[in-house]
Every structure is written in C-alpha cells, then in structure tokens.
VMD Tcl script that draws the C-alpha trace (Angstrom):
set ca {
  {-157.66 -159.79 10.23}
  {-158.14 -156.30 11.33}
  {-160.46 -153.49 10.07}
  {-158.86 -151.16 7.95}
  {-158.68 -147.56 9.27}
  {-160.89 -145.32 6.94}
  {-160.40 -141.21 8.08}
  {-163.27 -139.69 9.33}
  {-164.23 -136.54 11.83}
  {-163.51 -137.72 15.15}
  {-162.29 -136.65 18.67}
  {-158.97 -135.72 19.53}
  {-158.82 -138.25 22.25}
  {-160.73 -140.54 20.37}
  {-157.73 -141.09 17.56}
  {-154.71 -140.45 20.12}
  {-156.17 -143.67 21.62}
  {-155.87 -145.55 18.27}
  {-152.52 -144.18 18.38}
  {-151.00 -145.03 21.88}
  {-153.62 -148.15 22.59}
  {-153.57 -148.86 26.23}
  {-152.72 -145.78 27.09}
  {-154.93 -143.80 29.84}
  {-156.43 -140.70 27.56}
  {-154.52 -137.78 28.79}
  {-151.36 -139.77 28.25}
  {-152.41 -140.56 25.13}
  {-153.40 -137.08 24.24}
  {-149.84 -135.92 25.38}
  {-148.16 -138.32 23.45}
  {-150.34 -137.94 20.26}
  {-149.57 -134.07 20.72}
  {-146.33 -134.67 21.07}
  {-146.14 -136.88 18.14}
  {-147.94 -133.98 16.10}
  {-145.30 -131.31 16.97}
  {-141.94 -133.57 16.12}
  {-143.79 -134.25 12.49}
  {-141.86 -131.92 10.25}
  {-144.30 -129.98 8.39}
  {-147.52 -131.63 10.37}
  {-148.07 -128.56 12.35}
  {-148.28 -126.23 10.12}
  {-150.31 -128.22 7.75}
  {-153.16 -128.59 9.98}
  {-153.00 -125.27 10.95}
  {-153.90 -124.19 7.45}
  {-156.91 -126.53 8.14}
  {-158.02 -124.76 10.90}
  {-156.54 -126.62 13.82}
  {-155.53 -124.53 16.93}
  {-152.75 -126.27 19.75}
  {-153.79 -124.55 21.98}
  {-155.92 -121.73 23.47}
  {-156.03 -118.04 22.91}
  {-158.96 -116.50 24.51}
  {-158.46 -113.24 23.98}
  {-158.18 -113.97 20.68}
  {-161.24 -116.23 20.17}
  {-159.20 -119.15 18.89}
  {-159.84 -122.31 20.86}
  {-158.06 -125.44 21.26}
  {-158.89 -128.02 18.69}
  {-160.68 -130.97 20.14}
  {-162.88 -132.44 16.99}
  {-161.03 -132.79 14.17}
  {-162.26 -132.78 10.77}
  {-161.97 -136.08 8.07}
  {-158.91 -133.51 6.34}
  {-157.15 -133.32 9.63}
  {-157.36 -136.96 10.41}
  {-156.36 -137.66 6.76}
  {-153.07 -135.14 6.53}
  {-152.06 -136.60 10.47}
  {-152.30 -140.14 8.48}
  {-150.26 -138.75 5.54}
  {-147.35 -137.57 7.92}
  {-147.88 -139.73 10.38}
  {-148.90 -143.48 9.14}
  {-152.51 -144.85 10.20}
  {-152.91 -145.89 13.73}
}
mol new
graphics top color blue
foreach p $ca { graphics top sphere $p radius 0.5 }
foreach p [lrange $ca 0 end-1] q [lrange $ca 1 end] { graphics top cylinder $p $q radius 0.2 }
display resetview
C-alpha cells in the first residue's frame, strides 16, 4: 500500500524527484520542467501564482525553486500526482 500524496510547499527538486523516481536531480529537474511547459495552460497558471522559469536579474524576478502548497496543487491538477 502506498502513502497517498497530500500537496504541500516543497522544493522544486524535491517533487521533480517524485515525478521522474530514479532519476539523478538535474535530470529530473529538466524533465519535470519540461513536463511543466508541454502542460497546456500549466504555465501560465502558475505564473499567476507567482512562479518565475527562469531568471531575470535585472528585473528582480528570480527563478522559482520553493514552491508553494497552490503550486504543487495546480501542477497536480494538470499534471496527475506523482
């Protein structure tokens, strides 16, 4: 019997490894990435939420690397739990 998956705040890493299990972490992190951007609609969802892809420095937006309970629970909505 396994544990059910409940959504919570959590590294990036940390849930593309629940994802791709197995996987080395930056693979995993590619993958999940990947994964996030071929969701139609996932993107821009978690964008509203506050999640940055990537990097803009001269823009002070960061890359997202802790995401909230809300982003792990819409990436479970589009995506199916890990």
């Amino acid at each position: 019997m396994s544990i059910p998956f409940r959504p919570r705040a959590m590294g990036k890493t940390e849930l593309a490894l629940l994802y791709f299990p197995g996987s080395k972490p930056g693979n995993a992190c590619r993958n999940f990435n990947r994964m996030i951007s071929h969701a139609v609609g996932l993107l821009p969802a978690l964008e509203a939420l506050g999640y940055a892809a990537r990097s803009l420095p001269a823009e002070g937006i960061h890359q997202t690397r802790l995401l909230t309970a809300q982003m792990v629970r819409t990436i479970v909505r589009y995506c199916g739990e890990p």
